[in-house]
Structure formats: structure tokens, C-alpha cells
PDB file of N, CA, C, O and CB in Angstrom:
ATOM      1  N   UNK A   1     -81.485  72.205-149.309  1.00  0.00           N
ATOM      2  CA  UNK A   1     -80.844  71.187-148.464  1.00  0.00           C
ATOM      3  C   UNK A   1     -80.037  70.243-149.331  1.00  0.00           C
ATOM      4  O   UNK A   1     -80.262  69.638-150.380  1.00  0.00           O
ATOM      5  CB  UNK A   1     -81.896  70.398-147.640  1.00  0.00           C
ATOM      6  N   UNK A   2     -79.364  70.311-148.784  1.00  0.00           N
ATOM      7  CA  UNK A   2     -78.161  69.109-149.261  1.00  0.00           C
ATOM      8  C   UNK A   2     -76.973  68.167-148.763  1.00  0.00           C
ATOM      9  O   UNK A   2     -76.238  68.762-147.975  1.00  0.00           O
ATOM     10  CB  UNK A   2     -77.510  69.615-149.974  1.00  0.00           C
ATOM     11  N   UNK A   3     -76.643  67.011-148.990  1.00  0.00           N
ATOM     12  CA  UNK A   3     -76.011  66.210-148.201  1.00  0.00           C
ATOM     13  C   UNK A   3     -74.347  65.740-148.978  1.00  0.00           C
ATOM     14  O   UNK A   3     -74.115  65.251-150.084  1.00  0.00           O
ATOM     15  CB  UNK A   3     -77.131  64.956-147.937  1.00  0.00           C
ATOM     16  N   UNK A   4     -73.481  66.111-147.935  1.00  0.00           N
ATOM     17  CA  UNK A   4     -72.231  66.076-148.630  1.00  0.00           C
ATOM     18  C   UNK A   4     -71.635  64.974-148.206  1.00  0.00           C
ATOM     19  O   UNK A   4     -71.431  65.019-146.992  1.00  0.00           O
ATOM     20  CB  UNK A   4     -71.389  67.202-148.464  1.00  0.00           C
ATOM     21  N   UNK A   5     -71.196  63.791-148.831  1.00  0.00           N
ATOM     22  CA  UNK A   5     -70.984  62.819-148.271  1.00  0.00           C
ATOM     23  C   UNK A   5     -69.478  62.348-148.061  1.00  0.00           C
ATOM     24  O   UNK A   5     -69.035  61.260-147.693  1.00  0.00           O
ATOM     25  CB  UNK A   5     -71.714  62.055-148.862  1.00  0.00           C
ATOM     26  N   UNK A   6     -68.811  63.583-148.435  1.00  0.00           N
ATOM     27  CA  UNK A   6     -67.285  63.852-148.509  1.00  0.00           C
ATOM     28  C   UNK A   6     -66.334  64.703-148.034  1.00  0.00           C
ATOM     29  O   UNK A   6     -66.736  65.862-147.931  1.00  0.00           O
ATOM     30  CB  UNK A   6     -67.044  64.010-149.415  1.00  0.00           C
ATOM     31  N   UNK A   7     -65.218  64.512-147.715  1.00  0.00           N
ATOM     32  CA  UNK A   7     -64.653  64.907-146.989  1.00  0.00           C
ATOM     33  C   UNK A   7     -64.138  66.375-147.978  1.00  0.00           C
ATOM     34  O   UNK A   7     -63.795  66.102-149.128  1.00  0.00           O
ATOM     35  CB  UNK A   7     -63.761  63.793-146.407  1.00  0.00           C
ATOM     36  N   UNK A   8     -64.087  67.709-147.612  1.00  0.00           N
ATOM     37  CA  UNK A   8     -64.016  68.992-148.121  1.00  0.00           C
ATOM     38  C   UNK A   8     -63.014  69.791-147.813  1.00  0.00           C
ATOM     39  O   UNK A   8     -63.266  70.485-146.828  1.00  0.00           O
ATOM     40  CB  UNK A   8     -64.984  69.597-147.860  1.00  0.00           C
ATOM     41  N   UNK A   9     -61.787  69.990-148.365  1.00  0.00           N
ATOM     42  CA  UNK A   9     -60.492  70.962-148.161  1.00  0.00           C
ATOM     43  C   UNK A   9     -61.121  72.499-147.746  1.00  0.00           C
ATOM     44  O   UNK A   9     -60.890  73.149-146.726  1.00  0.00           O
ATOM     45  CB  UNK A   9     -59.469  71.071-149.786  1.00  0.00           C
ATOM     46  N   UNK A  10     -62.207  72.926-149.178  1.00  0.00           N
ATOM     47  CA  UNK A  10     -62.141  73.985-149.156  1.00  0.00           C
ATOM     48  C   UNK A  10     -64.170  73.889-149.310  1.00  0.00           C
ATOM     49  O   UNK A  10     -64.779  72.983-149.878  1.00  0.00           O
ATOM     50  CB  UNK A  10     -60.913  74.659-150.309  1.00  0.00           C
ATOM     51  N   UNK A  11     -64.833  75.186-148.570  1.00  0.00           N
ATOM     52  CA  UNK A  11     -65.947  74.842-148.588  1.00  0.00           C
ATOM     53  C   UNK A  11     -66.423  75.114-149.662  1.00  0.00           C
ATOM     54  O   UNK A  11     -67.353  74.342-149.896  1.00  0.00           O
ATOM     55  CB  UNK A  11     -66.539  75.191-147.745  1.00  0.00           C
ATOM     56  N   UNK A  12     -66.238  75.943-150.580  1.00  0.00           N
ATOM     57  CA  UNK A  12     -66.520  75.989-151.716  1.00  0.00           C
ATOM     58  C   UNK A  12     -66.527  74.648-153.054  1.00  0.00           C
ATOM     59  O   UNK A  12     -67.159  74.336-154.064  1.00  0.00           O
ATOM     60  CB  UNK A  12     -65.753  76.954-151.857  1.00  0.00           C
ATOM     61  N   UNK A  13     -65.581  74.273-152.377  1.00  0.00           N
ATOM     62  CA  UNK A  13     -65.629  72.719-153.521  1.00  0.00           C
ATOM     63  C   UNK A  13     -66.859  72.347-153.111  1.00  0.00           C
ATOM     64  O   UNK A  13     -67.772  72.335-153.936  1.00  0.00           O
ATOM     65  CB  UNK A  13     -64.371  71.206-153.289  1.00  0.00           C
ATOM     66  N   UNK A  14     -67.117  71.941-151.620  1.00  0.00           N
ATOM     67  CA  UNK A  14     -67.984  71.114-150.921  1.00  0.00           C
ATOM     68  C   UNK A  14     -69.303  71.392-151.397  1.00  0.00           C
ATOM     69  O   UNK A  14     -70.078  70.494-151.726  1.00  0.00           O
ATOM     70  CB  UNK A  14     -67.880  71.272-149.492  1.00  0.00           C
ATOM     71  N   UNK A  15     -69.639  72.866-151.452  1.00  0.00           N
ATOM     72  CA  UNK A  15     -71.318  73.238-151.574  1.00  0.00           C
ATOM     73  C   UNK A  15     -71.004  72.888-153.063  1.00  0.00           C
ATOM     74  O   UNK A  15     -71.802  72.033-153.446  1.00  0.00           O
ATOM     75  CB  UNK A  15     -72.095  75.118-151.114  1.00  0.00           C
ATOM     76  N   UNK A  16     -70.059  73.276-154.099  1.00  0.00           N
ATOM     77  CA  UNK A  16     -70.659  73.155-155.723  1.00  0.00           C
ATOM     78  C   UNK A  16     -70.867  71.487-155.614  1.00  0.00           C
ATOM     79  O   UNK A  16     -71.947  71.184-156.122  1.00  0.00           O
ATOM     80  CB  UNK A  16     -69.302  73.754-157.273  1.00  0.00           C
ATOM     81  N   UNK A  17     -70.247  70.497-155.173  1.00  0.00           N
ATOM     82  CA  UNK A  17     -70.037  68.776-154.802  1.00  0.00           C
ATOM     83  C   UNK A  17     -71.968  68.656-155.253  1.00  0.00           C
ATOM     84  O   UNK A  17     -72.633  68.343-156.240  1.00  0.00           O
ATOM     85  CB  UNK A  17     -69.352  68.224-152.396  1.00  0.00           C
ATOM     86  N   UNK A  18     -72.259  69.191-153.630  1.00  0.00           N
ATOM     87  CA  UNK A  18     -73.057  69.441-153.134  1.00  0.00           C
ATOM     88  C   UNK A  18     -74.426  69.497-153.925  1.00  0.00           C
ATOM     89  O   UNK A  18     -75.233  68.573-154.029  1.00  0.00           O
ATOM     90  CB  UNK A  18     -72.638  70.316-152.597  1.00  0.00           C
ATOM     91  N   UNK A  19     -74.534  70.872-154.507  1.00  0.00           N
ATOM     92  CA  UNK A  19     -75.560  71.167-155.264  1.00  0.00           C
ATOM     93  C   UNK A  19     -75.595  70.092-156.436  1.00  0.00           C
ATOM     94  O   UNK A  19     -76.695  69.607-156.703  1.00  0.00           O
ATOM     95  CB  UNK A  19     -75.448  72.602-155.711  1.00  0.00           C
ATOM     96  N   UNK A  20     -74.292  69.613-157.278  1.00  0.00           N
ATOM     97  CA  UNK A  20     -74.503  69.027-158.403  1.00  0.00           C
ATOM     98  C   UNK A  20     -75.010  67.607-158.407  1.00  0.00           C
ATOM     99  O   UNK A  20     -75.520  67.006-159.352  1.00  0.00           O
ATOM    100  CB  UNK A  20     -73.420  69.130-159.042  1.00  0.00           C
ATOM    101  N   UNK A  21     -74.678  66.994-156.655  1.00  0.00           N
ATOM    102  CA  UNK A  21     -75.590  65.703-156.515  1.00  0.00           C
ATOM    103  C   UNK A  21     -76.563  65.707-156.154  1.00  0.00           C
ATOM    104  O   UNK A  21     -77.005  64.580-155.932  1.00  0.00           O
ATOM    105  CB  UNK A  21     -75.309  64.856-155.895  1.00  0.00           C
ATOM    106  N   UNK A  22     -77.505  66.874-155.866  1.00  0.00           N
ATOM    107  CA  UNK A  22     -78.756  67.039-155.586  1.00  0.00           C
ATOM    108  C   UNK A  22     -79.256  67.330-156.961  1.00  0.00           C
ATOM    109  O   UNK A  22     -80.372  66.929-157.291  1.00  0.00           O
ATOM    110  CB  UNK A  22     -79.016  68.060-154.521  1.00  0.00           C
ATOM    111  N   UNK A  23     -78.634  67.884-157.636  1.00  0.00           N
ATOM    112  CA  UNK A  23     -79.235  68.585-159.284  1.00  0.00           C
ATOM    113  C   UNK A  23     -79.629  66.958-159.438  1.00  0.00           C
ATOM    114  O   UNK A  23     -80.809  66.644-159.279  1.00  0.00           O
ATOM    115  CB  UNK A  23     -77.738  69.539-160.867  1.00  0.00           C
ATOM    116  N   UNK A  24     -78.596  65.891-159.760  1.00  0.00           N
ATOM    117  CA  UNK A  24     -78.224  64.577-160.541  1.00  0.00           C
ATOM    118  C   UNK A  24     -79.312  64.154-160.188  1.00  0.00           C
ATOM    119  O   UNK A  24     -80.172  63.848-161.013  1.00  0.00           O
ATOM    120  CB  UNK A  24     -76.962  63.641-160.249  1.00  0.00           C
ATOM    121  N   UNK A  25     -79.536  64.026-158.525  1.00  0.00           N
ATOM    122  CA  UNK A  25     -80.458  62.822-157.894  1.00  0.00           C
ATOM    123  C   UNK A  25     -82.011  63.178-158.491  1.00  0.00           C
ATOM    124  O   UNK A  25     -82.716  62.376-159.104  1.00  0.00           O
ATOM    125  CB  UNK A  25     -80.431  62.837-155.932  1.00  0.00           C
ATOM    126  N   UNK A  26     -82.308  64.354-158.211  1.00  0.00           N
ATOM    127  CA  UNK A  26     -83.992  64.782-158.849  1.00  0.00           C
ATOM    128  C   UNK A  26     -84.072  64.670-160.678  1.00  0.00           C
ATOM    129  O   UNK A  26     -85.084  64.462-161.348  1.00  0.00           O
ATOM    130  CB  UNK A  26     -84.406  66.851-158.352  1.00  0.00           C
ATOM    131  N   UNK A  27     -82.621  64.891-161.183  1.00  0.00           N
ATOM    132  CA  UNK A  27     -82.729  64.636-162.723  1.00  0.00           C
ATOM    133  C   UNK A  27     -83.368  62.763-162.904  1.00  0.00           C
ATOM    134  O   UNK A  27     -84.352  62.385-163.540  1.00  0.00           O
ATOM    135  CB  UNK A  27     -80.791  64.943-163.524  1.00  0.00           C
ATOM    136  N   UNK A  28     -82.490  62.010-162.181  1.00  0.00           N
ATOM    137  CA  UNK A  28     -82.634  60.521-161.909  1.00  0.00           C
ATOM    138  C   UNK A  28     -83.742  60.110-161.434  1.00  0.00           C
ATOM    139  O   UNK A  28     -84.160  59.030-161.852  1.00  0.00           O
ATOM    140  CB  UNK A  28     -81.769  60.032-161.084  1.00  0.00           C
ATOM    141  N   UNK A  29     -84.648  60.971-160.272  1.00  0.00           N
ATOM    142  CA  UNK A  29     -85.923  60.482-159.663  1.00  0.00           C
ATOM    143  C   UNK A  29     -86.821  60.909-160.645  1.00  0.00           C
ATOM    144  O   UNK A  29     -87.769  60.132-160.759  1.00  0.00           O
ATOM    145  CB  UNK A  29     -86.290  61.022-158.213  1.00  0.00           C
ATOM    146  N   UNK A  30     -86.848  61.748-161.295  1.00  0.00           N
ATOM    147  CA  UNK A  30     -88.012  62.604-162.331  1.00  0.00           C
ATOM    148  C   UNK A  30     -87.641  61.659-163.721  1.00  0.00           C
ATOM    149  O   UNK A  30     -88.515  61.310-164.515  1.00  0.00           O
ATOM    150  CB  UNK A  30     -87.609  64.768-162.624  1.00  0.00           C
ATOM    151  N   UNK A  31     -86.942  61.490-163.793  1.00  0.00           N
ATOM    152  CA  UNK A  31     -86.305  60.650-165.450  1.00  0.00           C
ATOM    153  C   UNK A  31     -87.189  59.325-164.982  1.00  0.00           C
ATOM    154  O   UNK A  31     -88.066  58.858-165.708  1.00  0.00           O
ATOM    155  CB  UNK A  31     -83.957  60.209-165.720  1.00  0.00           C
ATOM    156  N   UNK A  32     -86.884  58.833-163.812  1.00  0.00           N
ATOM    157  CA  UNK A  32     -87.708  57.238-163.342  1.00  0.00           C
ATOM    158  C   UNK A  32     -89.352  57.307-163.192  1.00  0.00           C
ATOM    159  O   UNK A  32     -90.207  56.473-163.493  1.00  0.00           O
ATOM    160  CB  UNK A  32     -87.129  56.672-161.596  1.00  0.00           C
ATOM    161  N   UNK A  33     -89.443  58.392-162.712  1.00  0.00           N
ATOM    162  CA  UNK A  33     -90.737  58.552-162.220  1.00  0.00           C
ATOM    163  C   UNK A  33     -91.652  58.671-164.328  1.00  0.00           C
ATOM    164  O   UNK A  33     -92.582  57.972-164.731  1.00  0.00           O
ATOM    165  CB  UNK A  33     -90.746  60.431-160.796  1.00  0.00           C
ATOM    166  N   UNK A  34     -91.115  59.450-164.895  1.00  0.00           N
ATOM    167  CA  UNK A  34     -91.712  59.741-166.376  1.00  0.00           C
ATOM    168  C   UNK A  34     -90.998  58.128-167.158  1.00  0.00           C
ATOM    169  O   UNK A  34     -91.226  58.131-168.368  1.00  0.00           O
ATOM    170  CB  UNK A  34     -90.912  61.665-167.234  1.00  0.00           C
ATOM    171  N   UNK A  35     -90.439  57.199-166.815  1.00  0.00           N
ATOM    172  CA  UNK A  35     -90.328  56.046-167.306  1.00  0.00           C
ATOM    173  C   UNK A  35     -91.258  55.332-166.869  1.00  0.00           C
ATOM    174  O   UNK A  35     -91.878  54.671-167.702  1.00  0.00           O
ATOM    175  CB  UNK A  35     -89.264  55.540-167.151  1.00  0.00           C
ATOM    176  N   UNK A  36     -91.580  55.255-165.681  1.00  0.00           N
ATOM    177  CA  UNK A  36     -92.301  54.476-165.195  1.00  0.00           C
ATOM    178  C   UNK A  36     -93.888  54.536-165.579  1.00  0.00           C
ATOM    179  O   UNK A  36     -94.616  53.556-165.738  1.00  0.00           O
ATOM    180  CB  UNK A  36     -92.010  54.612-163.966  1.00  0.00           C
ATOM    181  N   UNK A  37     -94.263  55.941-165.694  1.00  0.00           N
ATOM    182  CA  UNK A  37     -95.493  56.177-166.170  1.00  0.00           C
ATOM    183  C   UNK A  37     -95.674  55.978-167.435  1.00  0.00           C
ATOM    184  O   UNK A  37     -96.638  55.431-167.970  1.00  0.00           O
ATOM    185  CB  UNK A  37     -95.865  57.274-165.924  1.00  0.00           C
ATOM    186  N   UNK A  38     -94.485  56.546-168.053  1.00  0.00           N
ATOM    187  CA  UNK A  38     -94.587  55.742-169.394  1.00  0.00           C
ATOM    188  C   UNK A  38     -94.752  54.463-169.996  1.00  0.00           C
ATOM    189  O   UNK A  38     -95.395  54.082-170.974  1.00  0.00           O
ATOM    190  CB  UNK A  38     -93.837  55.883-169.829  1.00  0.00           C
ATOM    191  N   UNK A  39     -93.915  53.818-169.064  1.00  0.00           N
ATOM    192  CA  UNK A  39     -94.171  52.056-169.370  1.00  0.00           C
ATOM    193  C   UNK A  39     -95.712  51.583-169.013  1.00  0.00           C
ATOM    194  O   UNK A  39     -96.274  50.732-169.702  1.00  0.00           O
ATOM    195  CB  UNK A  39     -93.033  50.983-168.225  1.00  0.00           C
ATOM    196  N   UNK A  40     -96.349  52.210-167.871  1.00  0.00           N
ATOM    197  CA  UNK A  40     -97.258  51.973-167.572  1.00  0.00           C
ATOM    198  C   UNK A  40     -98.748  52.341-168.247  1.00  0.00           C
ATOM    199  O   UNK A  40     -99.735  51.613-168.143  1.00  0.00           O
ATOM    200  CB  UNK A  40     -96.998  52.258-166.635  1.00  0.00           C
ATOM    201  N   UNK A  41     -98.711  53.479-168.882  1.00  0.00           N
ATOM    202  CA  UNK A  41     -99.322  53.907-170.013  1.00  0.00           C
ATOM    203  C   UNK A  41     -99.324  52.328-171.175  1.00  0.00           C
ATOM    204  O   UNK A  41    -100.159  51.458-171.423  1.00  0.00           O
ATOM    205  CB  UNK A  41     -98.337  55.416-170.589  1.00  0.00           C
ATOM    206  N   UNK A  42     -97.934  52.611-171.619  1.00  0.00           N
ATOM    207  CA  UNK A  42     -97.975  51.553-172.644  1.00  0.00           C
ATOM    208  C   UNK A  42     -98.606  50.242-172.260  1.00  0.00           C
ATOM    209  O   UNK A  42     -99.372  49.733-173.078  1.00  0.00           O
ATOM    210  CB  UNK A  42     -96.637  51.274-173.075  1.00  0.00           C
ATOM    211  N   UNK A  43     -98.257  49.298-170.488  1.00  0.00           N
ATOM    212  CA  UNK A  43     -99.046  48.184-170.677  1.00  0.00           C
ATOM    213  C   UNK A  43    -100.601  48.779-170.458  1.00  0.00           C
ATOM    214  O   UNK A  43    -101.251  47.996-171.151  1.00  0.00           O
ATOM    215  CB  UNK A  43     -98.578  46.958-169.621  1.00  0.00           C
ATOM    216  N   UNK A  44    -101.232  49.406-170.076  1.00  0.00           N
ATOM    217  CA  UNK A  44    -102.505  49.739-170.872  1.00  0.00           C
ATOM    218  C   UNK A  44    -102.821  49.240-172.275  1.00  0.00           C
ATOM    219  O   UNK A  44    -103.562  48.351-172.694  1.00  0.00           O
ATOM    220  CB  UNK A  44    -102.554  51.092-170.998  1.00  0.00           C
ATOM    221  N   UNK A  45    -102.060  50.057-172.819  1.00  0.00           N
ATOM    222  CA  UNK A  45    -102.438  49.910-174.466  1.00  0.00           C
ATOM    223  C   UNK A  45    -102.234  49.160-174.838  1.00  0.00           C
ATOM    224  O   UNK A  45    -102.866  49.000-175.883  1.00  0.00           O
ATOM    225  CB  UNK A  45    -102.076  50.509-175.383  1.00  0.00           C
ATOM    226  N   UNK A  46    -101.181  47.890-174.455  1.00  0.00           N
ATOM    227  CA  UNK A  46    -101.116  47.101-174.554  1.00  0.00           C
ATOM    228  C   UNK A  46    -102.174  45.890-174.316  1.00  0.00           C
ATOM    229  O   UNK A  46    -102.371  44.979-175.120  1.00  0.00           O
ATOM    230  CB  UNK A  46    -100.328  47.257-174.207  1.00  0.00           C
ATOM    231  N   UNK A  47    -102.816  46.050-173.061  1.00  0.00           N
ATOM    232  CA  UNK A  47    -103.717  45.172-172.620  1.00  0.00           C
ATOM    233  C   UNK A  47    -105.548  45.645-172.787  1.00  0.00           C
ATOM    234  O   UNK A  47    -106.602  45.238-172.298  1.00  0.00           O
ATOM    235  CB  UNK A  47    -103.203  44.975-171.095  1.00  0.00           C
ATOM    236  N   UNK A  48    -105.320  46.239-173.329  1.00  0.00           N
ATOM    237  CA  UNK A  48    -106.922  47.046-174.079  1.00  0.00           C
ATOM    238  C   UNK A  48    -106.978  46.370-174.920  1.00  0.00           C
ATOM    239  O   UNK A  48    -107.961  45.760-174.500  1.00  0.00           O
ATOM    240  CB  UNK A  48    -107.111  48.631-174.708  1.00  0.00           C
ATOM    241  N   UNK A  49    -106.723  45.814-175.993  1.00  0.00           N
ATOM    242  CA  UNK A  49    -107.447  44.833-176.915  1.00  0.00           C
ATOM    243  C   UNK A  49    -107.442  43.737-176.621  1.00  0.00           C
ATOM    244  O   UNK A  49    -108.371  43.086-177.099  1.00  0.00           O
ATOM    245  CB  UNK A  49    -107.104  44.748-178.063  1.00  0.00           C
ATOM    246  N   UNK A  50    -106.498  43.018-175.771  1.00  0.00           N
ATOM    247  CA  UNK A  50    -106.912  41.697-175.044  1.00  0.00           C
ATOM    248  C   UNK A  50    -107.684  42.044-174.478  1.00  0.00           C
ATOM    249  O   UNK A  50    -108.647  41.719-175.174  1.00  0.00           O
ATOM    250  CB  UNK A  50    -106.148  40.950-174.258  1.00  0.00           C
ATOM    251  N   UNK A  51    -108.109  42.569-173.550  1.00  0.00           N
ATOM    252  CA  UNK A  51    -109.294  42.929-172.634  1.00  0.00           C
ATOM    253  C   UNK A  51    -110.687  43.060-173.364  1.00  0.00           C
ATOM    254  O   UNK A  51    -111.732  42.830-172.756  1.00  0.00           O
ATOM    255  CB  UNK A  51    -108.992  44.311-171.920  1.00  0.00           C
ATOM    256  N   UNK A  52    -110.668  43.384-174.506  1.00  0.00           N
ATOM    257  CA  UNK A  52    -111.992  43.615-175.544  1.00  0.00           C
ATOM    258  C   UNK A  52    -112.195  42.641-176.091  1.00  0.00           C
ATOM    259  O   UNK A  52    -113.117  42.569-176.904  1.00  0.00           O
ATOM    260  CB  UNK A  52    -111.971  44.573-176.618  1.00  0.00           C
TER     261      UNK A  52
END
């Protein structure tokens, strides 16, 4: 599934459009999602020896 948010001459432009902003968007949600856990990891480790 995919969402084309543009106007398309030829349909072939449209689906490659297509696929490469769906590729982008899950590269961007998965890149955030492994930052986020990452940062979150770190304030752990961070807050483990204050905590002790």
C-alpha cells in the first residue's frame, strides 16, 4: 500500500514516486524508533548510579 500525494502524467512515474516515499517513511520511523530506544537505554545508565 501506498499513498501518492501527486499529481501523475504517466503511471509509472507515479508507482516508482510512490514506492520510494514509503521506502523513506519506514527508513525515518525505524531510524526514530532505534534513536529513541537508544537514548532511552542511555538515560538508564545514566541514572543507575544516582539511583545507588
Amino acid at each position: 500500500m501506498c499513498v501518492c500525494v501527486c499529481v501523475c502524467v504517466c503511471v509509472c512515474v507515479c508507482v516508482c514516486v510512490c514506492i520510494t516515499v514509503e521506502a523513506e517513511y519506514n527508513y525515518l520511523k525505524n531510524r526514530a524508533v532505534y534513536i529513541y530506544t537508544q537514548h532511552v537505554h542511555e538515560n538508564l545508565f545514566v541514572r543507575r548510579p544516582s539511583l545507588s
